[in-house]
Structure formats: C-alpha cells, structure tokens
C-alpha positions as CSV (number, residue, x, y, z in Angstrom):
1,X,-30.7,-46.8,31.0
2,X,-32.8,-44.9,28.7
3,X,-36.6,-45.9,29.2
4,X,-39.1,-46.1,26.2
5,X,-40.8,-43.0,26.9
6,X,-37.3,-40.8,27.2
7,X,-36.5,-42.5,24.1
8,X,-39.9,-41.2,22.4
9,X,-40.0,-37.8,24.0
10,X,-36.4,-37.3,22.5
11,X,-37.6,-38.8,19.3
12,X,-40.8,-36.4,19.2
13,X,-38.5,-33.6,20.3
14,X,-36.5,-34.8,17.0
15,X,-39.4,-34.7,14.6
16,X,-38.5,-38.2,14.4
17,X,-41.0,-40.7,14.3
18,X,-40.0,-44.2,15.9
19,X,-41.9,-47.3,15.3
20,X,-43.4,-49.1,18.5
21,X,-41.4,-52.2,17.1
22,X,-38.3,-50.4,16.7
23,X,-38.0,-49.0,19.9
24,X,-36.1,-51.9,21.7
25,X,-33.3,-51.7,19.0
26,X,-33.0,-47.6,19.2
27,X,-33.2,-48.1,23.2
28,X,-30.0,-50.3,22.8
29,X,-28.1,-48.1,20.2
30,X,-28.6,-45.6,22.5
31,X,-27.9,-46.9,26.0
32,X,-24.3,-48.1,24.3
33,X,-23.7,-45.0,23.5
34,X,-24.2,-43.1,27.0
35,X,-21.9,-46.2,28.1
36,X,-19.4,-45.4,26.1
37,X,-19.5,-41.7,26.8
38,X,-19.3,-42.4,30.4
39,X,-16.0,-44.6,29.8
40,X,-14.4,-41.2,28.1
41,X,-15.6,-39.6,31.9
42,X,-13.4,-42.4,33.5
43,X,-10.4,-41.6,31.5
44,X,-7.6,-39.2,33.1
45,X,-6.4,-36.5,31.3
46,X,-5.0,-34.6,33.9
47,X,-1.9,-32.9,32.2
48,X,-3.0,-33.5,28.3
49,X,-3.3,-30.4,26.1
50,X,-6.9,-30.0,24.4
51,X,-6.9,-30.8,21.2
52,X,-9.6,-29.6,18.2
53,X,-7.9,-32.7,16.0
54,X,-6.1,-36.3,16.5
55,X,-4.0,-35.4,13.7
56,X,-0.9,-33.6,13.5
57,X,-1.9,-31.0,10.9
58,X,0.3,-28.3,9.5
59,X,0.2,-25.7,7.0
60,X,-0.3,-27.2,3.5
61,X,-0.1,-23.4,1.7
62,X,3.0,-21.7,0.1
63,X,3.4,-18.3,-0.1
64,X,1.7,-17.4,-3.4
65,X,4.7,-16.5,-5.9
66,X,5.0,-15.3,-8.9
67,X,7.5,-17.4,-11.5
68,X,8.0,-16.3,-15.2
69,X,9.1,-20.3,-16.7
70,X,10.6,-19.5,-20.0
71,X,10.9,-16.3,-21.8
72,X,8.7,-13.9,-23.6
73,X,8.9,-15.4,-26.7
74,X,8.5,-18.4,-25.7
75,X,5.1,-17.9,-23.6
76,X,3.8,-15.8,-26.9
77,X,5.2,-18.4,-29.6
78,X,2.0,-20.2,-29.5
79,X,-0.2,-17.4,-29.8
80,X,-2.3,-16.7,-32.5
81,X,-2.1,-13.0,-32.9
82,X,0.2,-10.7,-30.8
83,X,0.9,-7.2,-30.3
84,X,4.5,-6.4,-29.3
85,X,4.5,-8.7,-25.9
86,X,0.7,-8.8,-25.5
87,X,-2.2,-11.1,-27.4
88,X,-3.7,-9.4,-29.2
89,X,-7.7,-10.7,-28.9
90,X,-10.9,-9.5,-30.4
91,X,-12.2,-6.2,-29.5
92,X,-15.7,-6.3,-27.3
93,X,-18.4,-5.5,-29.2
94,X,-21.2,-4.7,-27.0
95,X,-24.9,-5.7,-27.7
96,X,-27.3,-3.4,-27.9
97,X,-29.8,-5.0,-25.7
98,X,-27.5,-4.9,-22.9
C-alpha cells in the first residue's frame, strides 16, 4: 500500500501538485494499479516468446512498381499543350529579387 507521503513525494517528484482532498482517491488509483502489476508477476510464462505486440502484424508495403496504365496518347490527350511526348509548361522566369 502506497502511503500519503510516497504518494506526495512521487507527485512532487512529478511537478504534479495533488490536492490534500484528493489524495485518498489517487492513493486508490494507484494501489490498484501495483495490484494489478503484481498479478502479471504471478502469471507463468515459462516457454512464451516475447512479444513487442498482441497483434499479428505483417508487412503492409509492396514493392514500389512502376505501371504505365494506358498509352502515350492517352496519358497526353488531356493536356493542354505538349511537345512530342512531353507537356509542354511555362518557362521559369526568375525574379529579380531572388
């Protein structure tokens, strides 16, 4: 059982500031969690692999593939200028403040 004054050296450890009235309430958050903790000592895991996650994850990427979908013309029909097979865009004019 954690005592009032662990409770407000951990608290003033914390930068946390815990109201005198409050303290019987953060006393029993606290002393159900340490209970807990020390149920997961109990359990036996002699023979279980370690685990960083409860779920099964796998590898959600592809290999990174490039597909052409359609043709040439196709891809450039809806251009508004081109150039052979290229777009043709606006030349860069730079500023002279730059």
């Amino acid at each position: 059982m954690i005592t009032h004054e662990e409770l407000l050296r951990v608290a003033s450890l914390s930068k946390l500031e815990i109201d005198a009235n409050d303290l019987d309430h953060f006393a029993e958050g606290v002393n159900n969690i340490v209970d807990f903790v020390e149920q997961l000592q109990e359990v036996d895991t002699e023979g279980v692999e370690p685990t960083f996650h409860g779920n099964k994850l796998r590898d959600v990427y592809r290999e990174d593939v490039a597909k052409l979908r359609g043709n040439t013309e196709e891809l450039l029909a809806n251009t508004p200028e081109r150039e052979g097979n290229y777009i043709k865009v606006p030349e860069m004019i730079e500023s002279e403040e730059a």
